[in-house]
C-alpha positions as CSV (number, residue, x, y, z in Angstrom):
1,X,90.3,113.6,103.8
2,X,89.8,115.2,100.3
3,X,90.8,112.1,98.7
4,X,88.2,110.0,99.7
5,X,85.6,112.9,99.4
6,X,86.8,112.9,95.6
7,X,86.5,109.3,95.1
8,X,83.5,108.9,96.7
9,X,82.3,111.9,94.1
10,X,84.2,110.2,91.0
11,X,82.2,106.5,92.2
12,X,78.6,108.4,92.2
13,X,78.9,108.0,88.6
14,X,79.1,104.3,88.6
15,X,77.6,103.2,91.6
16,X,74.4,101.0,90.6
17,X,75.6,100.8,86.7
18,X,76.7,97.3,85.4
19,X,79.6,97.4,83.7
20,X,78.0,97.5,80.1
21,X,76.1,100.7,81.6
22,X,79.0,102.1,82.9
23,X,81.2,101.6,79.8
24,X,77.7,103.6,77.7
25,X,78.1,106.4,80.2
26,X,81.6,107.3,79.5
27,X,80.6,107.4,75.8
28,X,78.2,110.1,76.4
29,X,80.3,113.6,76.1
30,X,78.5,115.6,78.8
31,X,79.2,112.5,81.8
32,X,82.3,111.9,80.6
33,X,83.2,115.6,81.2
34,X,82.1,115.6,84.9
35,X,83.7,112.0,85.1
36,X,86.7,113.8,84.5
37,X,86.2,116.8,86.5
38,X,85.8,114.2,89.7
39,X,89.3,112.7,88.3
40,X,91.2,115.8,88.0
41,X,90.0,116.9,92.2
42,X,91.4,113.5,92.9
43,X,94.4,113.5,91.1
44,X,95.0,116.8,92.6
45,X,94.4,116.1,95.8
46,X,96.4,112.4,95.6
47,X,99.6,114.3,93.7
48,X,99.3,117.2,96.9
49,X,99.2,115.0,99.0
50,X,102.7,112.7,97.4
51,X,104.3,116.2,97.1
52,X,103.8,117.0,100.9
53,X,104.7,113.7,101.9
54,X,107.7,113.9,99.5
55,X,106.7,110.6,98.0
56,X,108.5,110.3,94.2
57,X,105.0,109.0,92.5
58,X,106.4,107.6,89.6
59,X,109.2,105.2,91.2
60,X,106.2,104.4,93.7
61,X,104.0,102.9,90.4
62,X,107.1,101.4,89.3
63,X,107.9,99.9,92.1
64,X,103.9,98.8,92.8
65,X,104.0,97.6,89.2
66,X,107.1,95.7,89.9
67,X,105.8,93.9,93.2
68,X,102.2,93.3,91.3
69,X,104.2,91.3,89.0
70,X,105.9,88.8,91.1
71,X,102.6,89.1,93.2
72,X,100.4,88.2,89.9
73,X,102.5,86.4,87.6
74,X,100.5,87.4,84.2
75,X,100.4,83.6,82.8
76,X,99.1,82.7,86.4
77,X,96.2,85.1,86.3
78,X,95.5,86.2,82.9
79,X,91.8,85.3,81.9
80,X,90.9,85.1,85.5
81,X,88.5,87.7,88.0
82,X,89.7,86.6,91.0
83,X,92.7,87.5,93.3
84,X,95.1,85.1,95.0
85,X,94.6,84.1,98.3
86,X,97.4,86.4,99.2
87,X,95.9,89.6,97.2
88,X,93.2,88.8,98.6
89,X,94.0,89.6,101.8
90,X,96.4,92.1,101.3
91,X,93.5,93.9,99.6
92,X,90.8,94.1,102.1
93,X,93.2,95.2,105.2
């Protein structure tokens, strides 16, 4: 699928960086432009793809936002890296 073709395209940017290299790459004008480029084919492709499936993308972030919440109370996980047991999971299926 075009999707993941474009994410695997927009993650070639950042795939052996650390996160202080990755944050010094955006900075630079010239990567940041193809960053975006990458970002663009995949938000095309992702917004195609809700529009054929007739899926309303902005009451499906709400309502992802709105289940993250109760899922990851913010007082629960703020100034933490790690998931839940149950994000966990829910993640990597």
């Amino acid at each position: 699928m075009s999707i993941a073709i474009e994410t695997a395209e927009l993650m070639e940017h950042f795939q052996w960086l650390t996160v202080e290299e990755s944050i010094a790459l955006v900075q630079d004008e010239t990567a940041r432009a193809a960053i975006a480029e990458e970002l663009a084919d995949l938000l095309i492709y992702s917004l195609s793809f809700a529009n054929s499936a007739g899926i309303d993308v902005s009451d499906a972030i709400f309502r992802k936002m709105d289940r993250n919440q109760t899922r990851f109370p913010a007082k629960a996980v703020q100034g933490t890296l790690s998931r839940s047991s149950e994000g966990s999971k829910e993640h990597n299926m």
